[in-house]
Backbone as CSV, one residue per row, in Angstrom:
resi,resn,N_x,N_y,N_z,CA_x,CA_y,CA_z,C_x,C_y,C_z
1,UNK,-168.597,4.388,-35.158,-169.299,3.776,-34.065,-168.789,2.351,-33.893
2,UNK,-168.308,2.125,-32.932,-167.416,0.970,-32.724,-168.144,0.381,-31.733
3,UNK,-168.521,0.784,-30.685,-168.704,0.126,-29.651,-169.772,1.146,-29.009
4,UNK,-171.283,0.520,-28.369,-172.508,1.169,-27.777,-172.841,0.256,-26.510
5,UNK,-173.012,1.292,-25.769,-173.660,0.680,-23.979,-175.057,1.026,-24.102
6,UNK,-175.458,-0.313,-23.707,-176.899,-0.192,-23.807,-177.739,0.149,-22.719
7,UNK,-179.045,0.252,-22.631,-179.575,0.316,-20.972,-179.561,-0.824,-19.918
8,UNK,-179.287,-1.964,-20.924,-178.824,-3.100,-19.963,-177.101,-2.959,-19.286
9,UNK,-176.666,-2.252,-19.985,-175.195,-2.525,-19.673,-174.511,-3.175,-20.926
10,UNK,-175.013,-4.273,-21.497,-174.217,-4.723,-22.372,-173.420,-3.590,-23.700
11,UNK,-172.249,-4.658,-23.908,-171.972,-3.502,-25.204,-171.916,-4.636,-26.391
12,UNK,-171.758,-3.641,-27.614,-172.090,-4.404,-29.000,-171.198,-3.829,-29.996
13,UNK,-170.357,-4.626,-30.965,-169.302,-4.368,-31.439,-170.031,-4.433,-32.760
14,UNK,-169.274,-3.674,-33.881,-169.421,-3.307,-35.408,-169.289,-5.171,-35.657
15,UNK,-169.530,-5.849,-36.741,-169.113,-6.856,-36.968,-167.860,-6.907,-37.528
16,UNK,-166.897,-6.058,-37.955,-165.932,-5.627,-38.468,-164.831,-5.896,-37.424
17,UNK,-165.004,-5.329,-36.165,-164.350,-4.934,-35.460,-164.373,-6.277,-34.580
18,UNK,-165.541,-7.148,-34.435,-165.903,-8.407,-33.531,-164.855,-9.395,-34.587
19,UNK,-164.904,-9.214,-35.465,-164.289,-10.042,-36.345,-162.789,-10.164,-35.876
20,UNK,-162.100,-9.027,-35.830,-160.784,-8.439,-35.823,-160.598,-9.166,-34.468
21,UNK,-161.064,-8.824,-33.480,-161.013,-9.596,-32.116,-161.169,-11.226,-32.179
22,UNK,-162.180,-11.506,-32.291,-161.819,-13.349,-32.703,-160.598,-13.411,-33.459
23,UNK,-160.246,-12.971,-34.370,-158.858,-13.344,-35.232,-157.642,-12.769,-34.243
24,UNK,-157.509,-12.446,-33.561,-156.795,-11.921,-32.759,-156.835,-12.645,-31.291
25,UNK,-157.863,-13.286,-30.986,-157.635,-14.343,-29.718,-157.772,-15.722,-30.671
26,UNK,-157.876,-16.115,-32.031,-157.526,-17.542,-32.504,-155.849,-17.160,-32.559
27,UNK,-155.227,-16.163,-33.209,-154.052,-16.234,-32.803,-153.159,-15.925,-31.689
28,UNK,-153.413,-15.502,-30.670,-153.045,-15.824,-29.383,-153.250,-16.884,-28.967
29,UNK,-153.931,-17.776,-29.378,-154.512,-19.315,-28.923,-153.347,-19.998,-29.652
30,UNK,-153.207,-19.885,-30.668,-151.976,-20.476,-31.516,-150.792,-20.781,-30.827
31,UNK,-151.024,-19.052,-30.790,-149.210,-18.756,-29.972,-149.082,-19.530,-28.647
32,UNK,-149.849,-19.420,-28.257,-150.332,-20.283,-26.778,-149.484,-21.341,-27.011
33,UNK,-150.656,-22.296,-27.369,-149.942,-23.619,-28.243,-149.087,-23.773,-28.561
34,UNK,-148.008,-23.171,-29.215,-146.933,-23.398,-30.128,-145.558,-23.084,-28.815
35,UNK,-146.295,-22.088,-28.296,-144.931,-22.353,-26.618,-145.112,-23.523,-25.907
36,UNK,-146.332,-23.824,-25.865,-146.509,-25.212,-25.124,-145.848,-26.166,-26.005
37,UNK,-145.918,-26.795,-26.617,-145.290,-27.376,-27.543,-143.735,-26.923,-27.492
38,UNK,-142.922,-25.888,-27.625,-141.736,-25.567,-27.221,-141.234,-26.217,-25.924
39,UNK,-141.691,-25.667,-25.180,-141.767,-26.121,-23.800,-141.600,-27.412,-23.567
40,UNK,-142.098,-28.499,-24.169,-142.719,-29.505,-23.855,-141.499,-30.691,-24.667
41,UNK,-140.900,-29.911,-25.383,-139.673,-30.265,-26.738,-140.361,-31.260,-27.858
42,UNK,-142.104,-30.528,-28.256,-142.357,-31.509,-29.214,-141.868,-30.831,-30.497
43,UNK,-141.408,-30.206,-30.340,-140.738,-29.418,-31.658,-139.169,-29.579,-31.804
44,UNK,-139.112,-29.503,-33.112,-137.246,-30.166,-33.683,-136.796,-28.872,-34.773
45,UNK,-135.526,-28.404,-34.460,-134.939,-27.668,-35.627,-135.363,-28.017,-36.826
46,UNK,-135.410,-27.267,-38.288,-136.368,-27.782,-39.280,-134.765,-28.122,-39.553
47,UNK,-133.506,-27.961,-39.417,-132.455,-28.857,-40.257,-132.827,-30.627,-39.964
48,UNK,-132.812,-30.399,-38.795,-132.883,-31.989,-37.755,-134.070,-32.562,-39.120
49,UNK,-135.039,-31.840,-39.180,-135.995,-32.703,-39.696,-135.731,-32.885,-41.462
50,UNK,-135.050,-32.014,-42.331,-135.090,-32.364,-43.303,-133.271,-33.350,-43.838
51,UNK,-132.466,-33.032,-42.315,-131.648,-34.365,-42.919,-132.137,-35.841,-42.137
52,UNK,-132.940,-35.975,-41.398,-133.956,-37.538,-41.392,-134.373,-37.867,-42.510
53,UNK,-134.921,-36.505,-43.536,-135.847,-36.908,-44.736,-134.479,-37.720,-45.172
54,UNK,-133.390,-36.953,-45.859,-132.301,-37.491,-46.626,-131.940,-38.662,-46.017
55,UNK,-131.922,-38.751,-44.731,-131.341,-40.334,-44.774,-132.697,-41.300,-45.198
56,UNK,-133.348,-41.303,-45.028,-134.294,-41.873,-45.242,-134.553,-42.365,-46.333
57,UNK,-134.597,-41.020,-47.431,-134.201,-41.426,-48.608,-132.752,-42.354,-49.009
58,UNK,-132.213,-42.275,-48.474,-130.624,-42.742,-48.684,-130.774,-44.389,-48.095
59,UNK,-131.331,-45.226,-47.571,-131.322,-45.881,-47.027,-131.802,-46.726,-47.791
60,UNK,-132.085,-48.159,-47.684,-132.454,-49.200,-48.451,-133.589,-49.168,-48.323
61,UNK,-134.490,-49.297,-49.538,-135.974,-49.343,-49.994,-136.409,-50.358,-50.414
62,UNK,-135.311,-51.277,-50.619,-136.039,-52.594,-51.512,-136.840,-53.063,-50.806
63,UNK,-137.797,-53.231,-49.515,-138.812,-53.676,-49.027,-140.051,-52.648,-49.255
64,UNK,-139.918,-51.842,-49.573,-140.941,-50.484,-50.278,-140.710,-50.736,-51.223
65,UNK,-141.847,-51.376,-51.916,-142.008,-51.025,-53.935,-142.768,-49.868,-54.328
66,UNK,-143.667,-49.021,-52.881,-144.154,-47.997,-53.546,-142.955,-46.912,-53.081
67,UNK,-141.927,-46.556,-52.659,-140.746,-45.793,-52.879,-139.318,-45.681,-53.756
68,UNK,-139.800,-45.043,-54.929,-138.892,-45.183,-55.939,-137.679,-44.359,-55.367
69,UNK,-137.207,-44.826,-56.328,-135.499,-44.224,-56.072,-134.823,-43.554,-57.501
70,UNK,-136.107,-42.775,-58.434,-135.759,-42.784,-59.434,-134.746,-41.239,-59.845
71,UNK,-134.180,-40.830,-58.697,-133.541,-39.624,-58.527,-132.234,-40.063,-58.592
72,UNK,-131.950,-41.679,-57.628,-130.467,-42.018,-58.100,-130.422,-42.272,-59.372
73,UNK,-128.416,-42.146,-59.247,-127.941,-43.281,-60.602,-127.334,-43.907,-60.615
């Protein structure tokens, strides 16, 4: 029993099944989002973003004392 029409008309879902549906339009909502965001170019190749990290790291820190550099030698 999944789904019952009542004498009003309304219908009423298992909670099982109501469940499955919300999780299923939060992720279409996602997906939504995440093209918009495509679209929009707030998104970067993940290479782009992890050689920024490396330069970053690579770059002069001596004005950061809380960024060690204890990986060089």
């Amino acid at each position: 029993m999944s789904l019952q029409l009542c004498d009003n008309g309304m219908q009423f879902f298992e909670d099982k099944e109501y469940m499955g549906m919300e999780a299923i339009i939060e992720l279409l909502t996602y997906l939504a989002k995440a093209d918009e965001d495509v679209n929009c170019g707030r998104v970067a190749p993940m290479k782009d973003t992890f050689d920024n990290l490396r330069n970053l790291m690579q770059t002069d820190n001596s004005n950061r004392p809380w960024f060690s550099n204890r990986h060089e030698k």
